[in-house]
ZAMARGU-4260 file (C-alpha; in steps of 0.2 Angstrom, whole numbers, plus 5000, padded with zeros to 4 digits):
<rodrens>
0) 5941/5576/5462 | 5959/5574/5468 | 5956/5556/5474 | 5950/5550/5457 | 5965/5560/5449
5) 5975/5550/5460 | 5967/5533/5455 | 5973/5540/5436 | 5992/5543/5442 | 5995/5527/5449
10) 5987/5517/5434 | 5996/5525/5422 | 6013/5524/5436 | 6010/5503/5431 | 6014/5504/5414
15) 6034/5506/5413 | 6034/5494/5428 | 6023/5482/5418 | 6033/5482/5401 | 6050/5476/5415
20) 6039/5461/5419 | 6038/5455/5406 | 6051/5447/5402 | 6049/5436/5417 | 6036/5428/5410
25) 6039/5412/5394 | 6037/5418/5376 | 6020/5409/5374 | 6012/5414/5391 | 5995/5421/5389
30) 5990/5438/5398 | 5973/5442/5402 | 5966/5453/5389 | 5960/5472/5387 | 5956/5485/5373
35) 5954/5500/5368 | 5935/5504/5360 | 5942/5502/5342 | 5951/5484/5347 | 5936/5478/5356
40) 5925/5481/5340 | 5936/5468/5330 | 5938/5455/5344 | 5931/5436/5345 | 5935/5424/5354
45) 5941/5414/5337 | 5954/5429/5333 | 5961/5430/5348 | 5973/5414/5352 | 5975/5417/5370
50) 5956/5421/5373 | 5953/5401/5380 | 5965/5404/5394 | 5953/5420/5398 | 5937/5409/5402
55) 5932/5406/5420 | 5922/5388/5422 | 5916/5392/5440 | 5898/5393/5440 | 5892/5407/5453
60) 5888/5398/5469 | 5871/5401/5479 | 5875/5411/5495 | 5863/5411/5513 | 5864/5424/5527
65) 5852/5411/5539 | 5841/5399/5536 | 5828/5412/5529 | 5838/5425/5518 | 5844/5416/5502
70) 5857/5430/5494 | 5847/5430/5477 | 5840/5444/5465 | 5822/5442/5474 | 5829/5440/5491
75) 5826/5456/5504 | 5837/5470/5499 | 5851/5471/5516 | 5868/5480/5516 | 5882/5474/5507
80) 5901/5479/5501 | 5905/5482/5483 | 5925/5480/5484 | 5937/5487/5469 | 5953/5479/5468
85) 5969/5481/5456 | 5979/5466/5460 | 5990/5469/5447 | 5998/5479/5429 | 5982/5481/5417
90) 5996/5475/5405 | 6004/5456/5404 | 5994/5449/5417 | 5996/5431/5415 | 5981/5421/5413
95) 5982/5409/5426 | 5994/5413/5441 | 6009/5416/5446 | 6028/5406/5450 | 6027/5415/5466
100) 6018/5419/5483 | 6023/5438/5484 | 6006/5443/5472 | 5990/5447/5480 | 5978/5434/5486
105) 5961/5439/5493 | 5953/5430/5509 | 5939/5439/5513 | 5926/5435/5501 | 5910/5432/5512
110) 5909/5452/5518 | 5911/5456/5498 | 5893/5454/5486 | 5904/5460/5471 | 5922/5459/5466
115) 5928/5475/5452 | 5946/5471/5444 | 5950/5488/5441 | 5963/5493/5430 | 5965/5503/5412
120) 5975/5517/5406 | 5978/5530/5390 | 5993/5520/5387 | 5988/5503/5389 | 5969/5501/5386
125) 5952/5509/5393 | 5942/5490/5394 | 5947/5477/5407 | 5938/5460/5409 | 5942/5451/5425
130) 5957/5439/5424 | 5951/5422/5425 | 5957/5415/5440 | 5949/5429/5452 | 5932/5428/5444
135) 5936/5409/5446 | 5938/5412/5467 | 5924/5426/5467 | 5911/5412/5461 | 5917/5399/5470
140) 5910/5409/5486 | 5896/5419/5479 | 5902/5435/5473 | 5901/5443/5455 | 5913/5447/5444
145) 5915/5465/5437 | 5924/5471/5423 | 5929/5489/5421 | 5926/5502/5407 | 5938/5516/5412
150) 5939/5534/5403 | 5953/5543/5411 | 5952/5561/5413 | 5958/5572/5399 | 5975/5577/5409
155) 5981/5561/5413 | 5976/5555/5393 | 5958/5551/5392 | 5952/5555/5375 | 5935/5564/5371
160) 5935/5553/5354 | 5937/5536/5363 | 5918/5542/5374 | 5911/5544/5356 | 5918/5529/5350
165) 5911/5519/5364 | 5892/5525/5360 | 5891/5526/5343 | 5873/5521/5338 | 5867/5511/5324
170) 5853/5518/5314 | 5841/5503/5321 | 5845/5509/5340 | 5858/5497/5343 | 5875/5500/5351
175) 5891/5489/5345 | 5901/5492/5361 | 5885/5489/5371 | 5885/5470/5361 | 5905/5468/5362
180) 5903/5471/5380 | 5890/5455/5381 | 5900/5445/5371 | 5914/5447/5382 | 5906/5443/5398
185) 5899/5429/5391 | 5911/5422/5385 | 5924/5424/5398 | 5908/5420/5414 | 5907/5433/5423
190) 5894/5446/5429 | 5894/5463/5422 | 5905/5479/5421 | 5908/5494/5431 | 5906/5509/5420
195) 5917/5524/5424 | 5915/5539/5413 | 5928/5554/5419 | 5932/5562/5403 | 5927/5580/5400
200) 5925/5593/5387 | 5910/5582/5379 | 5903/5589/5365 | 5884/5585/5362 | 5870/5576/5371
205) 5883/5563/5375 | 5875/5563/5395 | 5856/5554/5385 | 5866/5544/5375 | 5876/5535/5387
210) 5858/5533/5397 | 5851/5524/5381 | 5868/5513/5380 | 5863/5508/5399 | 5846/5505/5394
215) 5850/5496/5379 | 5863/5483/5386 | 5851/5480/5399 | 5837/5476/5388 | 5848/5465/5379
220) 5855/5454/5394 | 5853/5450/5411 | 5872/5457/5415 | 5875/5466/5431 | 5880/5487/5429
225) 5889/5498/5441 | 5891/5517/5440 | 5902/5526/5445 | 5898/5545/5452 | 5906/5557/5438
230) 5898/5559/5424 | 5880/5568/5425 | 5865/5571/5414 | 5873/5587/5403 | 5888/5575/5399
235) 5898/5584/5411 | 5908/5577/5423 | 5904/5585/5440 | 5906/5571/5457 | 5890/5576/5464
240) 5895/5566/5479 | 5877/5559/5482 | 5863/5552/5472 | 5853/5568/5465 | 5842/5575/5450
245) 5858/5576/5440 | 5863/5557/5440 | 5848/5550/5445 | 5845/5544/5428 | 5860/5531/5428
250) 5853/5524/5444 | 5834/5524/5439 | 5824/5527/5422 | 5808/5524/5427 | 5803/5508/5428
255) 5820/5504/5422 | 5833/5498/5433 | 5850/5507/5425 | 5862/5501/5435 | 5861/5487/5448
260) 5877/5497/5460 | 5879/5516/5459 | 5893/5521/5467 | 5895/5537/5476 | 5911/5546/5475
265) 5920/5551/5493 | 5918/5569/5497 | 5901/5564/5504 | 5896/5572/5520 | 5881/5564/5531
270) 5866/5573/5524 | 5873/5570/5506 | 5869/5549/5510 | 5852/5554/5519 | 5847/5563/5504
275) 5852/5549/5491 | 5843/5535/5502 | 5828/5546/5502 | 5829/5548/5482 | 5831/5530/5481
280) 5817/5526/5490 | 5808/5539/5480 | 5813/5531/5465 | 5808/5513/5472 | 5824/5509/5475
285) 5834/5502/5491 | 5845/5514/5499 | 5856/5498/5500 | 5858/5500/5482 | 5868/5515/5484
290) 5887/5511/5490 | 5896/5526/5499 | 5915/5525/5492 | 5929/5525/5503 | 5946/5528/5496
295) 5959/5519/5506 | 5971/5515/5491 | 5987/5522/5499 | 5983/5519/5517 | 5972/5502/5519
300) 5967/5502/5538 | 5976/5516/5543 | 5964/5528/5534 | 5954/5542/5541 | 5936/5535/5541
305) 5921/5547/5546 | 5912/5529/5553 | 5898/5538/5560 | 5892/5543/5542 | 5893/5524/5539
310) 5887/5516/5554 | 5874/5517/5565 | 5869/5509/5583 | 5881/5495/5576 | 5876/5493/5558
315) 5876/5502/5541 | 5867/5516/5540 | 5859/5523/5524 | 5870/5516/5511 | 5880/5500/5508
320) 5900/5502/5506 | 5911/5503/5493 | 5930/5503/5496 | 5940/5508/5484 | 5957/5499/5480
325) 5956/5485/5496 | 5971/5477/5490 | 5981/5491/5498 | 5985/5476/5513 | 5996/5468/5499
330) 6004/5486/5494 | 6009/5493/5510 | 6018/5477/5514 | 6034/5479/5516 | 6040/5461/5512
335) 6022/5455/5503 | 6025/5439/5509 | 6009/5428/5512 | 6009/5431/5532 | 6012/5447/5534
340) 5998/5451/5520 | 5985/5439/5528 | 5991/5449/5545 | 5985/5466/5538 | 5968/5461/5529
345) 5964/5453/5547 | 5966/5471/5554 | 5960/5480/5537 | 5941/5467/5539 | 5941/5464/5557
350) 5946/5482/5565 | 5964/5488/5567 | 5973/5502/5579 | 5970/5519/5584 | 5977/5531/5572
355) 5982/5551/5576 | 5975/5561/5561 | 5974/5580/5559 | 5956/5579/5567 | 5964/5568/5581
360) 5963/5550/5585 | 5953/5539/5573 | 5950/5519/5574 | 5949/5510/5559 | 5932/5499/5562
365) 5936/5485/5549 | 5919/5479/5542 | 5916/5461/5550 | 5906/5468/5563 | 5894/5477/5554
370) 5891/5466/5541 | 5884/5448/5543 | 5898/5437/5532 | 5890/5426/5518 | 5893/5409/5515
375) 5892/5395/5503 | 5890/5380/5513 | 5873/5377/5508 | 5875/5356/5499 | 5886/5340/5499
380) 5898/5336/5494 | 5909/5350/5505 | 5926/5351/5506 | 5942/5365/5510 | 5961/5362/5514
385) 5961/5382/5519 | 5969/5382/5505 | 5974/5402/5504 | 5976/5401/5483 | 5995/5401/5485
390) 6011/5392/5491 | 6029/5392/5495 | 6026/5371/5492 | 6010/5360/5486 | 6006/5344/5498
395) 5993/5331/5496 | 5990/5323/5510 | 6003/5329/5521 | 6019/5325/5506 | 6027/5337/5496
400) 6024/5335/5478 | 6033/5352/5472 | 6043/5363/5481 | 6039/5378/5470 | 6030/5393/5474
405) 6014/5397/5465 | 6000/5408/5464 | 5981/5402/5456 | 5966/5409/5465 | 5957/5397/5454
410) 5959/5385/5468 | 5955/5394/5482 | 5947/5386/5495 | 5932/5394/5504 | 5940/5399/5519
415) 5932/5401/5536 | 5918/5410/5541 | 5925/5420/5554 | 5942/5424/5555 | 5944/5424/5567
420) 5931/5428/5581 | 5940/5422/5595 | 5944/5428/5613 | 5962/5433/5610 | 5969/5432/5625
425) 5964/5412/5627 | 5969/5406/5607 | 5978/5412/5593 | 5972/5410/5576 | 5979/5412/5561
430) 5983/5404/5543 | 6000/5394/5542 | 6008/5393/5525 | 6022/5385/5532 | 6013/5368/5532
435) 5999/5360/5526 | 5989/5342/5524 | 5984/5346/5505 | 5990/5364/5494 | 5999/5376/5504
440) 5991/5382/5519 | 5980/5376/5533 | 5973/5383/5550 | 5984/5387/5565 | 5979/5389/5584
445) 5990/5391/5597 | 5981/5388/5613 | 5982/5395/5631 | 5967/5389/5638 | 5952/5382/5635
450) 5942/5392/5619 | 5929/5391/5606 | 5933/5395/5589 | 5920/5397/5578 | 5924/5390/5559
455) 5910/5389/5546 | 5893/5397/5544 | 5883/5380/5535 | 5867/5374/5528 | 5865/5357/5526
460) 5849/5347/5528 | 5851/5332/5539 | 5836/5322/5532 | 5851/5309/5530 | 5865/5306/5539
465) 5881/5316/5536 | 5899/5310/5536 | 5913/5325/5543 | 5931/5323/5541 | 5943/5331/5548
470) 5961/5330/5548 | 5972/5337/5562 | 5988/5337/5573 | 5992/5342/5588 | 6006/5347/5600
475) 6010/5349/5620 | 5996/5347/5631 | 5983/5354/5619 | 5968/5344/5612 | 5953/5350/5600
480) 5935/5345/5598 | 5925/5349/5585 | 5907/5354/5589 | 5892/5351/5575 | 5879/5368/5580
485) 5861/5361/5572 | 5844/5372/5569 | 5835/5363/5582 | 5846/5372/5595 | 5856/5354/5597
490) 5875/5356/5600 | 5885/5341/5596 | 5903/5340/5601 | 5915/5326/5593 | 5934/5325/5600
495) 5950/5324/5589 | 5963/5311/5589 | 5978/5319/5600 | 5994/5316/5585 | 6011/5323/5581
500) 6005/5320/5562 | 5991/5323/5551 | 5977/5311/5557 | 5959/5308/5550 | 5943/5310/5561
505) 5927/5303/5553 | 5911/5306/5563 | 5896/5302/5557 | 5879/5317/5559 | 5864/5305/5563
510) 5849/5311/5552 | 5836/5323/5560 | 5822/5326/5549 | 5819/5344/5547 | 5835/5351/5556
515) 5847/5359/5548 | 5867/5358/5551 | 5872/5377/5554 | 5889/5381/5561 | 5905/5371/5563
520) 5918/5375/5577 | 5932/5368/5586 | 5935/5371/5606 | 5952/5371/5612 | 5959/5365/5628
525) 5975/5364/5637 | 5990/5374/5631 | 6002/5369/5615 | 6002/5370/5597 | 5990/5363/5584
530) 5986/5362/5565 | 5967/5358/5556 | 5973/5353/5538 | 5954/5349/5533 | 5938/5348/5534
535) 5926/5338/5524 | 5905/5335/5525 | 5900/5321/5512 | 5882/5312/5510 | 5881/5292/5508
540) 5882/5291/5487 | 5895/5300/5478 | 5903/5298/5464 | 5920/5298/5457 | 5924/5311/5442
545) 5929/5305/5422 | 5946/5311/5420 | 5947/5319/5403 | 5956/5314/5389 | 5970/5327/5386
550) 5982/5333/5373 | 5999/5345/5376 | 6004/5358/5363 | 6024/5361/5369 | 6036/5376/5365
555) 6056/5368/5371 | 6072/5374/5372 | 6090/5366/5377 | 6084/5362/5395 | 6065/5367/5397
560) 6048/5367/5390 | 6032/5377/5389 | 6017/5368/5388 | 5997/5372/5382 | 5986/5358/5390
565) 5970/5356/5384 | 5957/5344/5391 | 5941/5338/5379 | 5927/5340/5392 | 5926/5352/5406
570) 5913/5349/5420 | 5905/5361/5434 | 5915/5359/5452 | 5927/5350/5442 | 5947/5352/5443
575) 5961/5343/5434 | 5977/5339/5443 | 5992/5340/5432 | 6009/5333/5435 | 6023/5327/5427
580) 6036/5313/5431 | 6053/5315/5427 | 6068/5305/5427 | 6068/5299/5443 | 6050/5292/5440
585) 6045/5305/5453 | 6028/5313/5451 | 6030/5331/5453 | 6013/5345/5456 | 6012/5356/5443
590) 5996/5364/5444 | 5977/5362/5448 | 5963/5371/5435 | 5945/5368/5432 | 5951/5377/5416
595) 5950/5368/5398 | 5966/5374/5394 | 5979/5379/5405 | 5997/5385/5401 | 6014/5378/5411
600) 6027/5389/5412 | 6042/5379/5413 | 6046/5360/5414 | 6064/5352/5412 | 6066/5341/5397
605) 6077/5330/5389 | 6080/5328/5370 | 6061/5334/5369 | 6052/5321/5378 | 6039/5324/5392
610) 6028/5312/5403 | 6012/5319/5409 | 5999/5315/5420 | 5982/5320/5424 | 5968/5314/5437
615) 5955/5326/5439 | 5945/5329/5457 | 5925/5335/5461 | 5922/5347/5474 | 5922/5334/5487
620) 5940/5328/5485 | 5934/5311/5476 | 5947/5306/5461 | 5946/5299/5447 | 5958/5288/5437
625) 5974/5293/5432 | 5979/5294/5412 | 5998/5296/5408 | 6003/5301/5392 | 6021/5301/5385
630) 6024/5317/5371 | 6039/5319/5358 | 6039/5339/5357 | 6056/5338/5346 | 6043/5333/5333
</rodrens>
């Protein structure tokens, strides 16, 4: 019970910090929204103004282990990680990013299956969708998005009347909040809600009737539902630590799948996870449905573990995983810049150090060993700049076009596979965000001798031939090769043009019918320093994207301007570039959205006027033309 106390405190610790930062932000920003039960029931979409800024347009991607295990809803149940992360306040969360690098960024989406923004308070609001931008990055690489219901315990607020509210039931069996919850997530796209019910002092059958809310939102959409290990069949709220008779009901009704993830709270010992994957199974259920919590919000990887509940002979043993506030990397930085946060989720997924705890030494294990990383990489075109989903600067093709920081997870890349499995002691690997061919990052080895580092798990049919890019620089005595790793057992190993700036590599894959392209890699040889700003994978016939027609909607001062942008037609896998060109007829980078609307925080202006340009990008880097548009906002 004192964990999940905890996790109250330091929600409701965010809201004097929250209402400071607001004023950091422009009058007309918008913030990602939550509620309380009572404001939910009189939402839509056509009431709330800032609701368009709240929509994700990423389509989930299809995700593969190997060329015989698609990750879909029929596929083979296998392990997986359910990762709960409070990246920031519940409260003015803007919409869309940030004007700097020191907010948290996430770079190890293919060990996650779902992605919970946790957050809500008493004093703020008890519902949270997920911001944009983060289900925006969770699509992009195959992971759903989760909203959180939250009902606080009674001491730190929760209220008895906001339960009741939440499941009051129409005379015809329907459930209001049950349909506002729908309407949310379909609007906003993403994939379901995390259901967490800790407050007590319940009075009536309030345990059946949050089983037939369950049952009633699943009947009425294909959403996803996790539960969370508090409240239990008499409406109390007892952490039973374990799947048992008493919560049973949430997990399994019958024939009736209740929730798609139970989560188990953390005082579990082993026999308590041996018992709730025999259940499950009872219950015809995988065991992999059942994720064992671990709490690591105030340590990250320097948490006590008791692995051997978890793994077994070098995998997970009776349960999948779910780790509880993972963004502690970013909190117990003490500078929260970009490299020394990317430094501690290496240690946090991949295995850190030896720790002395009460119970003596303890090694934090990380997860990348145990648990095969997912990927994407599955159809043309293909294309990533390691771009981490922030920067102190924004390039295209090696040249600055803005020298301010930003933050948008919306355009993420899909980063490497591994990250890095690599022998050490031969290469160091890492993420630069000190330069880059396009965005803000980009991959950096220094070599010592002669390695292999593998890049990206891929599955791309060679019946036709394939076109990889890859842009690169080097430095010293060090050169790379790329190497192609096909199906047929085939290794295919290209060199790369030894330069001091960035430099193209096109090779062309010859088509192999029935072969599939399934790992891309890079060896290194010789010592000296070297940068990978890109890599591309494109089929023969591609076309270019229709730049949308635009308008701006401005808010000026004296000097600056805020601006709405809204674009006519949105397409899958497609992303507007936005700049503008000021005095100088330079063209500055101001964002990058696959949003229909999208909110700039601040551009200089004189006597009103403002020139704007869009061009808008597929997946596969392809451009289309540009549109320029001059706006009067003094009118």
């Amino acid at each position: 019970m004192k964990k999940v106390i905890l996790l109250s405190l330091l929600v409701l610790s965010y809201v004097v910090e929250s209402n400071a930062q607001k004023s950091e932000y422009g009058d007309n920003q918008p913030y990602s929204s939550y509620w309380f039960v009572n404001e939910l029931l009189t939402w839509s979409p056509e009431n709330d103004k800032e609701a368009k800024f709240n929509i994700s347009h990423v389509p989930l991607a299809s995700r593969f282990l190997n060329d015989s295990i698609n990750l879909n809803d029929d596929a083979q149940k296998i392990p997986g990680i359910i990762a709960l992360m409070a990246p920031h306040t519940t409260n003015f969360h803007p919409s869309q990013g940030f004007s700097t690098v020191k907010q948290y960024a996430f770079p190890f989406w293919q060990y996650i299956d779902y992605f919970v923004q946790w957050g809500g308070s008493a004093n703020e609001g008890i519902i949270v969708p997920p911001t944009a931008f983060w289900t925006d990055a969770a699509h992009k690489n195959g992971v759903k998005s989760i909203g959180t219901v939250f009902f606080p315990p009674n001491v730190y607020g929760g209220k008895e009347e906001w339960v009741y509210e939440f499941l009051v039931q129409n005379e015809d069996g329907s459930f209001p909040v049950a349909d506002k919850l729908i309407e949310v997530a379909t609007t906003y796209n993403f994939d379901g809600w995390f259901i967490n019910q800790e407050t007590y002092d319940l009075v009536g059958e309030m345990g059946a009737l949050m089983q037939q809310f369950i049952s009633y939102y699943r009947e009425k959409s294909d959403l996803k539902l996790v539960w969370y290990d508090a409240m239990i069949d008499d409406s109390r709220v007892i952490w039973q630590d374990e799947l048992n008779e008493h919560n049973q009901m949430y997990f399994q009704d019958g024939n009736t799948n209740m929730s798609d993830v139970f989560f188990i709270n953390f005082r579990y010992h082993e026999v308590n996870l041996e018992d709730s994957k025999t259940i499950a199974n009872e219950l015809g259920r995988s065991e992999w449905d059942l994720y064992a919590g671990i709490d690591v919000q105030s340590k990250s990887y320097m948490t006590p573990v008791k692995w051997d509940m978890l793994y077994k002979n070098g995998k997970p043993n009776n349960t999948s995983i779910g780790i509880y506030w993972s963004n502690a990397t970013f909190d117990i930085s003490e500078t929260k810049t970009p490299e020394d946060v990317y430094n501690n989720e290496q240690k946090f997924w991949n295995g850190g150090p030896t720790i002395e705890t009460r119970f003596g030494k303890s090694e934090w294990k990380g997860f990348a060993n145990y648990f095969e990383p997912r990927s994407v990489i599955n159809e043309l075109p293909f294309k990533t700049s390691f771009n981490y989903g922030l920067g102190k600067f924004y390039n295209e093709k090696g040249k600055t076009v803005s020298k301010t920081e930003w933050h948008n997870l919306s355009i993420q890349d899909v980063l490497p596979t591994w990250q890095w499995q690599v022998d050490s002691i031969k290469v160091k690997a890492t993420i630069s965000f000190d330069e880059s061919y396009e965005g803000g990052s980009s991959l950096f080895f220094e070599g010592f001798e002669n390695a292999e580092i593998p890049l990206y798990k891929t599955k791309i049919d060679l019946d036709n031939k394939v076109t990889l890019n890859v842009v690169s620089k080097t430095a010293e005595d060090l050169s790379l090769e790329v190497y192609c790793q096909l199906s047929s057992g085939e290794l295919l190993i290209f060199p790369l043009k030894n330069s001091l700036s960035w430099s193209n590599n096109s090779i062309t894959i010859p088509s192999r019918k029935n072969v599939i392209l399934s790992e891309i890699g890079l060896y290194s040889k010789g010592k000296g320093n070297a940068y990978v700003g890109q890599i591309s994978l494109h089929s023969k016939n591609e076309s270019k994207p229709t730049t949308s027609e635009f308008r701006v909607e401005g808010f000026i001062d004296e000097k600056n301007a805020e601006l709405y942008v809204n674009f006519d037609a949105v397409e899958a896998n497609i992303y507007h570039n936005i700049y503008y060109i000021n005095e100088k007829n330079q063209k500055i980078w101001l964002a990058k959205t696959p949003s229909k609307n999208f909110y700039i925080s601040k551009i200089p202006t004189k006597k009103g006027k403002i020139k704007i340009e869009i061009q808008s990008e597929n997946v596969g880097g392809k451009k289309g033309k540009i549109r320029r548009k001059i706006f009067d906002l003094s009118k």
